[in-house]
C-alpha positions in Angstrom: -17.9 73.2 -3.9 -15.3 71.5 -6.4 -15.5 68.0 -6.4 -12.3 66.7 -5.1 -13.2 68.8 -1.7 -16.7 67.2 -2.1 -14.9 63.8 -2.3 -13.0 64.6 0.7 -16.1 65.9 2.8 -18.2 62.9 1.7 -15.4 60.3 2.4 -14.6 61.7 5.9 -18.4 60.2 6.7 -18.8 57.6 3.8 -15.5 56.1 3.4 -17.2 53.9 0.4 -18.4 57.4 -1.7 -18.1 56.9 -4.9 -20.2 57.9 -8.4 -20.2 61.6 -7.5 -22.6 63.7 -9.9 -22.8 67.4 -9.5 -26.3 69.0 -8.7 -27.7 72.2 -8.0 -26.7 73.3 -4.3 -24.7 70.5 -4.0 -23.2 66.9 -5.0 -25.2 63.0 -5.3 -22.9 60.0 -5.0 -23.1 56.4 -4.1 -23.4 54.3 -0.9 -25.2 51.4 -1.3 -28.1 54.1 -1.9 -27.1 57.4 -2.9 -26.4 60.3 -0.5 -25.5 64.1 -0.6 -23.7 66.7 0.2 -24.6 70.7 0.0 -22.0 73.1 -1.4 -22.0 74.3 2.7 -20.3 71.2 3.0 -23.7 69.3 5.0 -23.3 65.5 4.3 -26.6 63.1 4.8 -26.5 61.0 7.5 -28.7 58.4 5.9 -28.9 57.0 2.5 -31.5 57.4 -0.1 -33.1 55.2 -2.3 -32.8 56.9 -5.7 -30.2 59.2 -7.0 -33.2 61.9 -7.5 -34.6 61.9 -3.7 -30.5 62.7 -2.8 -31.4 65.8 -4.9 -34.5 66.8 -3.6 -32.9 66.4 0.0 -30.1 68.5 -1.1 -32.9 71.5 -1.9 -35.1 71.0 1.6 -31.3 70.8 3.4 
C-alpha cells in the first residue's frame, strides 16, 4: 500500500490521521494514540497507546 492511499483509507475513519510511518504489513500513524492500517487496507477501530503496540496489532490483524 503506498502511502497517500494509506492516508486516504486512514482518513475516511480518522479524519485527524496524521504522522504516518511505514511498517511491515502495514502503516502506524497518529490519533491522539497511534493506530493502523494493514496493506489489505484494515484500519483499527481503537487507538493504541504506543506507536509499537499499533505494530504488533498490525501482525496479529
Amino acid at each position: 500500500m503506498t502511502e497517500d492511499s494509506a492516508i486516504e483509507s486512514a482518513r475516511g475513519v480518522w479524519p485527524e490521521a496524521e504522522g504516518f510511518e511505514p511498517v511491515r504489513g502495514g502503516w502506524t500513524f497518529r490519533v491522539g494514540g497511534y493506530a493502523w492500517i494493514t496493506d489489505s487496507g484494515r484500519v483499527a477501530a481503537d487507538p493504541e497507546g504506543l506507536r509499537s503496540h499499533a505494530r504488533q496489532r498490525i501482525t496479529t490483524n
